[in-house]
C-alpha positions in Angstrom: -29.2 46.2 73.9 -29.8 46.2 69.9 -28.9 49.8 70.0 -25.4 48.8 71.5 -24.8 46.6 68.5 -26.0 48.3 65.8 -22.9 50.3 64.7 -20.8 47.3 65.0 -23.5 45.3 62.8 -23.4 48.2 60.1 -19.2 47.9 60.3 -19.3 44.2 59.5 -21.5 44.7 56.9 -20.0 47.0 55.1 -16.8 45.5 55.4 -18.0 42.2 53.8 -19.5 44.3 50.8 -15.9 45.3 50.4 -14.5 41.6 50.3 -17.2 40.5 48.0 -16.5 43.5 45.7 -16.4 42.4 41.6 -13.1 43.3 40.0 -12.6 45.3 37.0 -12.6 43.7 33.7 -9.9 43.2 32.1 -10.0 44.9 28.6 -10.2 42.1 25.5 -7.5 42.0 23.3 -8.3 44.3 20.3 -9.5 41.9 17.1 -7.5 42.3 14.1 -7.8 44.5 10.9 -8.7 42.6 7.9 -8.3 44.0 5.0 -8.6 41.8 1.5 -7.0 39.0 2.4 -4.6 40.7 4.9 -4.8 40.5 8.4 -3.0 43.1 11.2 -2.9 42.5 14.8 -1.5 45.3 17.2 1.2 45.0 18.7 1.8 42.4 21.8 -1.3 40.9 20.6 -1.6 37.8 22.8 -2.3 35.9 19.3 0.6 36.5 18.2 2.6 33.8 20.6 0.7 31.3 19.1 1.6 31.3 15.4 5.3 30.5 15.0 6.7 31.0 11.7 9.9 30.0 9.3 11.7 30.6 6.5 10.5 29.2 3.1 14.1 27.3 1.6 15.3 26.8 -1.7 14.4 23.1 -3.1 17.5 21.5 -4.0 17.5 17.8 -3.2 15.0 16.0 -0.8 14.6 12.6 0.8 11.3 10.9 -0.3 9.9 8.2 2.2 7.6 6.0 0.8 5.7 2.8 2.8 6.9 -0.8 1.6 6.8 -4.1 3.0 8.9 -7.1 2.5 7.7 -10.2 0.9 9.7 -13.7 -0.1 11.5 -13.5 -3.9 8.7 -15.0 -5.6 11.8 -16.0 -8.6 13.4 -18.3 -5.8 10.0 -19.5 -4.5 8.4 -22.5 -4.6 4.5 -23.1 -3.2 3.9 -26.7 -3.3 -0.1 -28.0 -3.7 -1.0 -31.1 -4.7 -1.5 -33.0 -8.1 -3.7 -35.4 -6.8 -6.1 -36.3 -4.0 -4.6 -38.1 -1.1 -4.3 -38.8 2.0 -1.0 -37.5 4.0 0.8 -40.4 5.6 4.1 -39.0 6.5 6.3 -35.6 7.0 9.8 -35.6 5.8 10.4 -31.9 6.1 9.5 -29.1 8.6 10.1 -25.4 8.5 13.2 -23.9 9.0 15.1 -27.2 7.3 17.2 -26.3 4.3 16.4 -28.6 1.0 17.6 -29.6 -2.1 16.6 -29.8 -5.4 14.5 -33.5 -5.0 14.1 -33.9 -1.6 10.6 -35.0 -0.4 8.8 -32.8 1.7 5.6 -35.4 2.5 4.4 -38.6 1.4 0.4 -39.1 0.5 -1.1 -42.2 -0.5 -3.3 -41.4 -3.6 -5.8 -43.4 -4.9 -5.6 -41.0 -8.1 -2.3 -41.1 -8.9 -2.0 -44.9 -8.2 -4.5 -44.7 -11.0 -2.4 -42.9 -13.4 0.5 -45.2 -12.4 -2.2 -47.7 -13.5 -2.5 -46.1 -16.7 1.2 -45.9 -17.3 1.3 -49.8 -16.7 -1.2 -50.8 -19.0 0.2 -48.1 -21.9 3.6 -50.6 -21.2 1.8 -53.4 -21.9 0.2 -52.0 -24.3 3.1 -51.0 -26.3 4.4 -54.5 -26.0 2.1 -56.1 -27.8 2.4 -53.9 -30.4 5.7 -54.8 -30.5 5.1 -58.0 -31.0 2.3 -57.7 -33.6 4.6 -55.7 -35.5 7.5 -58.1 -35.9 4.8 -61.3 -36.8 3.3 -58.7 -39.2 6.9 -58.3 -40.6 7.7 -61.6 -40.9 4.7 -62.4 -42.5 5.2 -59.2 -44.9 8.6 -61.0 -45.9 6.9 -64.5 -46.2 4.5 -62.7 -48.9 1.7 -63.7 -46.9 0.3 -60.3 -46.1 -0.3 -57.1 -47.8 2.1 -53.7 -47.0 -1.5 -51.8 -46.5 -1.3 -54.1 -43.4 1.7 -54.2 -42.2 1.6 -50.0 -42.3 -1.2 -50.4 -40.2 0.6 -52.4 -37.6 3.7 -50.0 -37.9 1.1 -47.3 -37.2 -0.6 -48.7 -34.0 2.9 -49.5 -32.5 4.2 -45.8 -32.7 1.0 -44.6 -31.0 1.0 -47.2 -28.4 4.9 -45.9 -28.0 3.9 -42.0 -27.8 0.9 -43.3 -25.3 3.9 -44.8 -23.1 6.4 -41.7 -23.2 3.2 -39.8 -22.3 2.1 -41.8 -19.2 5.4 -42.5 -18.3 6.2 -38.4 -18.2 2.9 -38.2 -16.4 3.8 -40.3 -13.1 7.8 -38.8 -13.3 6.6 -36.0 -13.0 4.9 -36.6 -10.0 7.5 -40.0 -8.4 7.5 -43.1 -9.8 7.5 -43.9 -12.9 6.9 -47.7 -13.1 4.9 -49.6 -10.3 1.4 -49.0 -8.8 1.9 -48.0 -5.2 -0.2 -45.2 -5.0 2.8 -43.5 -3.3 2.9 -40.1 -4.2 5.7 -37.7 -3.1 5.4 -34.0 -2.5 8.9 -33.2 -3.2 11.1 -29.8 -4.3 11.9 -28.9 -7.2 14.7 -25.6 -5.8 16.9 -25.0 -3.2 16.2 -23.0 -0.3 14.5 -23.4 3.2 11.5 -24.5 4.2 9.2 -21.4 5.3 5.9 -22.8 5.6 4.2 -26.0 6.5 -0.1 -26.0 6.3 -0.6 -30.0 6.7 -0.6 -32.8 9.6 -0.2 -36.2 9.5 -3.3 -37.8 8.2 -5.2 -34.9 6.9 -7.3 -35.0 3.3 -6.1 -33.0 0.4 -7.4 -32.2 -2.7 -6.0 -30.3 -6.3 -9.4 -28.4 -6.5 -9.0 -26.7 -2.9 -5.6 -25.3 -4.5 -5.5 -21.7 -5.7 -5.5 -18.0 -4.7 -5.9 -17.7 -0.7 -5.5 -20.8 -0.4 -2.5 -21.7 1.6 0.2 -24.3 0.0 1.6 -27.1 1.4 4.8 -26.5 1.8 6.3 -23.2 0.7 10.3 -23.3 0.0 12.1 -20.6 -0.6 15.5 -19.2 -0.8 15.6 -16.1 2.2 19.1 -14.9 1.1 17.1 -12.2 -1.4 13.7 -10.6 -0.6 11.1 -8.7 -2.2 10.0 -5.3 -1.1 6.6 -3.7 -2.7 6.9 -0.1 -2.5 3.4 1.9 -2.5 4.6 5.1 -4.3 1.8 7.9 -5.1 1.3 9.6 -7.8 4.0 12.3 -7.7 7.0 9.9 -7.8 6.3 8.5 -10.8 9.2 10.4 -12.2 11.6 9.1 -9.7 10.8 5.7 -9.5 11.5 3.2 -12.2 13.6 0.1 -12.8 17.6 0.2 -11.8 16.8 3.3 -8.9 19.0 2.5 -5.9 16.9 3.5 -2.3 17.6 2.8 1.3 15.8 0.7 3.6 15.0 1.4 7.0 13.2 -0.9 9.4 11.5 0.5 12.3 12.1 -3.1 14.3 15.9 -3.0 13.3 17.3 0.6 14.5 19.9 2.1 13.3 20.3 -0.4 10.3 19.8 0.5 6.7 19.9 -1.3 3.5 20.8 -1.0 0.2 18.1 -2.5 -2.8 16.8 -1.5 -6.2 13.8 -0.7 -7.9 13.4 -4.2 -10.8 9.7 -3.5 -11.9 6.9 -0.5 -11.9 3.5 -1.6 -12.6 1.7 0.9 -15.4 -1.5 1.5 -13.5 -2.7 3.4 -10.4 -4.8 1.0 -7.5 -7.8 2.7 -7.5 -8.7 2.2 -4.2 -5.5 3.5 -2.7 -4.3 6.1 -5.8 -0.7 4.3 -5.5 1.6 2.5 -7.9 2.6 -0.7 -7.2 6.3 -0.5 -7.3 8.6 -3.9 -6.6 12.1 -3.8 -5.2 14.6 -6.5 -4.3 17.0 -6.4 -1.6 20.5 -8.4 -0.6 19.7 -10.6 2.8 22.8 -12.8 2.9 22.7 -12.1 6.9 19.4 -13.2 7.1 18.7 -10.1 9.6 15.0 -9.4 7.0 11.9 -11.5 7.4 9.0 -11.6 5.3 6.2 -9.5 6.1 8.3 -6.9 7.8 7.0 -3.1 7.6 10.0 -0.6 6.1 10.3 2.7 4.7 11.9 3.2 1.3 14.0 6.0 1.2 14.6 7.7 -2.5 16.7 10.8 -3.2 15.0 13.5 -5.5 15.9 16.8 -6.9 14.7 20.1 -7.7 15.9 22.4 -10.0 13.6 25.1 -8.6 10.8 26.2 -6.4 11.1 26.0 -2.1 10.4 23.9 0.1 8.0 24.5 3.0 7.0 22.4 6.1 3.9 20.2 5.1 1.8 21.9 8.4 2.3 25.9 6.5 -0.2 24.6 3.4 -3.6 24.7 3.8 -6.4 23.2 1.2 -9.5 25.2 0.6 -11.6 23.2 -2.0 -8.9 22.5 -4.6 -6.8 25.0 -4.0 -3.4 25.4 -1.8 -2.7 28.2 0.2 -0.3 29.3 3.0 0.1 32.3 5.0 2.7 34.4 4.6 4.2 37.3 7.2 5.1 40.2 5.6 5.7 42.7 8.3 5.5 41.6 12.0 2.1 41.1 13.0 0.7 40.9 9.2 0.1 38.3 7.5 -1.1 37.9 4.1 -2.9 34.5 2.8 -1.3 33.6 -0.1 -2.3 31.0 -3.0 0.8 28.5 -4.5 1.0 25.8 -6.5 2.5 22.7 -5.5 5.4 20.8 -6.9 5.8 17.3 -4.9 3.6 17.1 -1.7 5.4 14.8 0.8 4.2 13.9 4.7 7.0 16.6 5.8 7.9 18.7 3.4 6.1 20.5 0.4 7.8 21.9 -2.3 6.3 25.1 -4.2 6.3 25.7 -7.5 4.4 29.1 -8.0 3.2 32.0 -5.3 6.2 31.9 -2.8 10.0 33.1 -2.7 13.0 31.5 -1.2 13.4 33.3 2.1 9.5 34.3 3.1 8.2 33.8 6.2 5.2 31.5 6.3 3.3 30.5 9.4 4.3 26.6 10.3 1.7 26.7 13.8 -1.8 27.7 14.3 -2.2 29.0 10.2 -6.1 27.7 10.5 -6.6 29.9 13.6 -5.9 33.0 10.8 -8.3 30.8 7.9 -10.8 31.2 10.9 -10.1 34.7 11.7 -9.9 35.7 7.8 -13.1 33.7 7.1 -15.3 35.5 9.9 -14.2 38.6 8.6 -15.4 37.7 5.3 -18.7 36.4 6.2 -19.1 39.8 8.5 -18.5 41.7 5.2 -21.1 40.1 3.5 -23.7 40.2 5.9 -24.5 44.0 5.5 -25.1 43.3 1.6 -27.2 40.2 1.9 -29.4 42.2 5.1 -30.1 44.7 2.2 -30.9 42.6 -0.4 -33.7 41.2 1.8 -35.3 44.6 3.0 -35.1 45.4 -0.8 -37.3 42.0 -1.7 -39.5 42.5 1.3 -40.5 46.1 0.6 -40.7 45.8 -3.3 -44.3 44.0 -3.3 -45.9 47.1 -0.6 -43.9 49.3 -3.3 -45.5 47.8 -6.4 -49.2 48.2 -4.7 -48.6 51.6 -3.1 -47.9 52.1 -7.1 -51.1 50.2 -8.5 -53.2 52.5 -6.1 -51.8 55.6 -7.0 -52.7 54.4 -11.0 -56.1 53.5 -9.8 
């Protein structure tokens, strides 16, 4: 019975060996010729779809983009603390309500200014009986009674009781009332505008000394119809950014609008933390259609009177040094070092190492850094293999020389 089978067993097995046959391999790519800092790559070199090259362009004129950020006018802005410690007992004003020069904002009873309104009263009375002295001293002066040394005294106590009253009296105007103790004192605006910002409740403790930088005001009142924009520019726009520059303004949360606004003021230092200049901008906003604290992009127009202009992706940065890769031929490329001009998020403009119309490679350029730097490192390998069999056999050389002395 096994006998009957056997041929068809041997069949079957020979014709699963012929499923279950490996295929050929298919033959790798061959790797490219390097030569300096050249690299070749035969032709339909499967590499080859992936870098993706373009022309390098005359620089003419460029749009420069640079990060701002809008911010209230702080020359039509008012942040109100207070002058005195108090307690708030009533709101007059809320945000979003438009005010006048004058008009009170909140109400605090103060036991500190009621004692400066104190102070004003008792100057007042003060000055009165100065007054008074002064005419008696007079009259006595007249009579022949008393001396002049005297009556120059009085004279001289009545003007300083006087300047003691115009200055308390300032004091408490400056602040509300200016006659009466009622410990009333009234947070009030001193510009036009709109109220933008309210940090207080009804009841709550305030204090002068808790006033000062992050800490919020009051009230803040300002007038929206022209904004600030800070502009961080770096270090390569200094040239084209100053005072009376006209840019456009985009907002990323208001497509398809742009406004107009102008540079007013350059600051003449660099933040060292973020290597920027502070620039400062102002911007029309009758419309209203801005707010405060909105992100933008300031958009300058700058020109070149020579070098090209690149895609930011062709330059690469070894150390300090810039270079790109350039195609000279199809299939070679040649690593090329340039000197930069203005370096921008999108575009680079060159100043030395590249012509208007070369090809340089705008995809995949590190994959032919990698490829050039492998080549280097295999170049260099023979050399350093020799210079250690050279420091390994020179001690065995140097006895084999002792014993042949001995």
């Amino acid at each position: 019975m096994l006998n009957r089978f056997l041929p068809v067993l041997l069949l079957s097995a020979l014709g699963l060996g012929a499923c279950t046959e490996t295929p050929a391999p298919k033959a790798e790519a061959p790797a490219p010729i390097v030569q300096n800092n050249q690299l070749r790559f035969a032709a339909g070199h499967p590499q080859l779809n992936l870098l993706h090259v373009t022309a390098a362009l005359p620089a003419k004129a460029m749009t420069v983009e640079l990060p701002a950020k809008l911010v209230w006018n702080e020359e039509r802005t008012q942040r109100i603390y207070p002058a005195f410690a108090g307690r708030v007992m009533a709101i007059k004003a809320d945000v979003g309500q438009k005010v006048q020069p004058g008009t009170p904002l909140a109400l605090l009873a103060s036991p500190d200014f009621g004692q400066a309104q104190s102070e004003t009263a008792k100057a007042e009375a003060d000055a009165r009986l100065t007054h008074k002295a002064l005419q008696r001293q007079r009259e006595l002066f007249e009579a022949g009674i008393v001396a002049r040394k005297e009556l120059e005294q009085t004279e001289t106590d009545a003007e300083r009781a006087q300047a003691e009253v115009a200055r308390a009296q300032a004091r408490t105007r400056l602040y509300g009332s200016g006659s009466g103790v009622n410990q009333q004192l009234a947070l009030s605006a001193s510009i036009g505008g709109v109220v933008v910002e309210r940090n207080l409740n009804p009841g709550q403790e305030v204090r002068p000394d808790l006033a000062g930088p992050g800490v919020p005001a009051l009230f803040v009142v300002t007038d929206p119809s022209s904004l600030w924009i800070q502009i961080d520019a770096r270090e390569s726009e200094v040239g084209i950014v100053h005072p009376g520059t006209a840019f456009e303004l985009s907002i990323p949360s208001l497509p398809g609008q742009t406004f107009q606004g102008k540079v007013i003021a350059t600051s003449d230092f660099i933040d060292p933390l973020t290597r920027t200049i502070k620039i400062r901008g102002v911007v029309a906003n009758a419309d209203r259609r801005l707010k405060a604290e909105m992100l933008a992009t300031a958009k300058f127009e700058r020109t070149f009177e020579s070098g090209v202009v690149v895609p930011a992706v062709a330059v690469l940065l070894r150390g300090t040094r810039h270079s790109v890769f350039v195609q000279t031929r199809p299939g070679e490329f040649e690593r090329r070092a340039v000197e930069l001009d203005y370096e921008g998020p999108r575009e680079v403009v060159i100043a030395k190492g590249l012509q208007a119309g070369e090809q340089v490679v705008v995809e995949n350029a590190l994959l032919l850094a990698r490829l050039l730097r492998l080549a280097e490192e295999e170049a260099r390998a023979p050399d350093n293999a020799a210079a250690a069999a050279t420091k390994s056999v020179a001690p065995g050389a140097a006895a084999d020389t002792g014993a042949a002395q001995k």
